[in-house]
C-alpha positions as CSV (number, residue, x, y, z in Angstrom):
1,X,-17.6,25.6,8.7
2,X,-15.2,28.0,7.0
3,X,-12.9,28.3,11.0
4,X,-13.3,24.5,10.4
5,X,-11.7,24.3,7.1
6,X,-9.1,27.3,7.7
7,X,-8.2,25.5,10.8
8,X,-7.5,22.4,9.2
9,X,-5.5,24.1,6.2
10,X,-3.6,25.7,9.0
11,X,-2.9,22.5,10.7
12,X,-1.8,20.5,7.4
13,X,0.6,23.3,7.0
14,X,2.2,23.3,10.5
15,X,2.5,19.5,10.3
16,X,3.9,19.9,6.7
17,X,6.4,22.2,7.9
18,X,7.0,19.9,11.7
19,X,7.7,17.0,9.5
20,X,10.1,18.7,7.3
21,X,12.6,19.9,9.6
22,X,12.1,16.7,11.6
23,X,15.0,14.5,11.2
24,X,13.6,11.8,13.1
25,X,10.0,12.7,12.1
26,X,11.1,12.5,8.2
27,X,12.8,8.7,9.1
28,X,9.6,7.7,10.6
29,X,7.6,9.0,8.0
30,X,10.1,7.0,5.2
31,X,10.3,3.9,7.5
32,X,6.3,3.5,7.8
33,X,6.0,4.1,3.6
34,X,8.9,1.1,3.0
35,X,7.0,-1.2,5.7
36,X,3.7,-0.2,3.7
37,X,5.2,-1.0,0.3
38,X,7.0,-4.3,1.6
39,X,3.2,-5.3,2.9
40,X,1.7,-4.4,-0.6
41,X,3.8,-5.8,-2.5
42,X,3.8,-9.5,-0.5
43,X,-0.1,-8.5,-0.6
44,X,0.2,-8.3,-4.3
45,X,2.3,-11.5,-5.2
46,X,0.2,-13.3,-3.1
47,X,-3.2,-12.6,-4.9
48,X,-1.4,-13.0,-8.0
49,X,0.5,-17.1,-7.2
50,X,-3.2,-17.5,-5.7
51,X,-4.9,-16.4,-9.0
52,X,-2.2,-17.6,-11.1
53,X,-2.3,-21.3,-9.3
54,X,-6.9,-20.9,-10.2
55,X,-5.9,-20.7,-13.8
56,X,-3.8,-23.5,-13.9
57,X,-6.2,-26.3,-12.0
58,X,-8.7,-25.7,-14.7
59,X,-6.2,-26.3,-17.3
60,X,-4.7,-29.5,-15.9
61,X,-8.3,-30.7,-15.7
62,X,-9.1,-29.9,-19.4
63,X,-5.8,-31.7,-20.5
64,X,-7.2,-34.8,-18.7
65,X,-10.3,-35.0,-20.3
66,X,-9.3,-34.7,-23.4
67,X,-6.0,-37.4,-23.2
């Protein structure tokens, strides 16, 4: 278990250090997190028009009953 771990702290760090003098590696890296924030965020205003469009049906249906 502990050539395990070691080998995988060994790995993280050669990867760490690939990645950083990696032009192209460090543009894919930034490229993948923007695609993954663009996602997450259309992910995130659509749960919130879908929950915000929930709270407004119930609403419209009150008003009617009581006009």
């Amino acid at each position: 278990m502990e050539k395990f771990i070691a080998g995988m702290a060994a790995g993280m760090m050669l990867g760490a250090l690939w990645v950083t003098n990696s032009n192209k590696t460090r543009a894919l890296v930034r490229r993948g997190q923007e695609e993954c924030k663009e996602k997450l965020d259309a992910y995130i205003d659509e749960k919130l028009a879908s929950m915000g469009g929930e709270e407004e049906e119930p609403a419209r249906k009150k008003r009617s009953r009581t006009e």
